[in-house]
Steps between C-alpha positions, in 0.01 A plus 500: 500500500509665130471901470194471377306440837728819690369840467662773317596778732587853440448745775678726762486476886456810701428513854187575592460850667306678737294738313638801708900442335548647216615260150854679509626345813339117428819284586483182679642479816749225463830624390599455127791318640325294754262358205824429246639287749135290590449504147873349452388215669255342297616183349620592135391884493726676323546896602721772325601820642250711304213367664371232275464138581416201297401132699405217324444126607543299127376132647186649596470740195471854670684867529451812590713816465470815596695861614506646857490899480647691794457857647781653720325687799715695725425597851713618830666144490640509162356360200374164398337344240139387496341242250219763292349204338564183292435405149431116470407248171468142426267224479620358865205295795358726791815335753752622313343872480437440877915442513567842337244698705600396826893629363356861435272575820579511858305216632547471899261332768301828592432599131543422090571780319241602253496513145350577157546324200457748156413228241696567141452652241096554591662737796186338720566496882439227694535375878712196596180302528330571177867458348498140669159400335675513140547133608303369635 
């Protein structure tokens, strides 16, 4: 596969959020921990302790790299930290994106958590769906 036929990405991933919470509090509800460690174990993902992330496979001529920002919220249980949003590049296929995204959501049998995806540097919103139709 040459990098030709991949998409370039640039974009950020926000969860989605019911139109009654306010911007300020937008975290995702997966601990920034909790996604470090599924993140950790993708095959030849490399993470730093800053947030960013770089994973590449070089036989089948792809990466992608981005940086996980965090938010400490505190309530009567102490404080923890919450992924705010990701910032993601590359030129990567749609299952390898599909890898990352199922890292940074909470994704259980009742319910996926949703998100947004703010497309860069256009700054033009888009759902998970019409974010999946860049390629097809």
């Amino acid at each position: 596969m040459a990098n030709e036929t991949l998409p370039k990405f640039h974009f950020q991933v926000h969860p989605a959020l019911p139109s009654e919470q306010q911007a300020t509090s937008q975290c995702f509800e997966s601990g920034f921990e909790e996604i470090v460690q599924q993140l950790e174990k993708l095959p030849r993902l490399y993470f730093e302790g800053d947030g960013s992330f770089f994973w590449t496979d070089p036989d089948k001529d792809w990466k992608l790299w981005g940086m996980l920002y965090d938010r400490m919220l505190r309530n009567d249980s102490g404080s923890h930290s919450r992924l705010q949003y990701a910032e993601v590049q590359g030129e990567f296929p749609f299952h390898v994106w599909q890898s990352v995204l199922k890292c940074l959501r909470v994704e259980d049998q009742s319910r996926v958590e949703p998100i947004e995806i703010l497309l860069l540097p256009g700054m033009k919103k888009c759902s998970e769906a019409e974010f999946a139709q860049a390629w097809m």
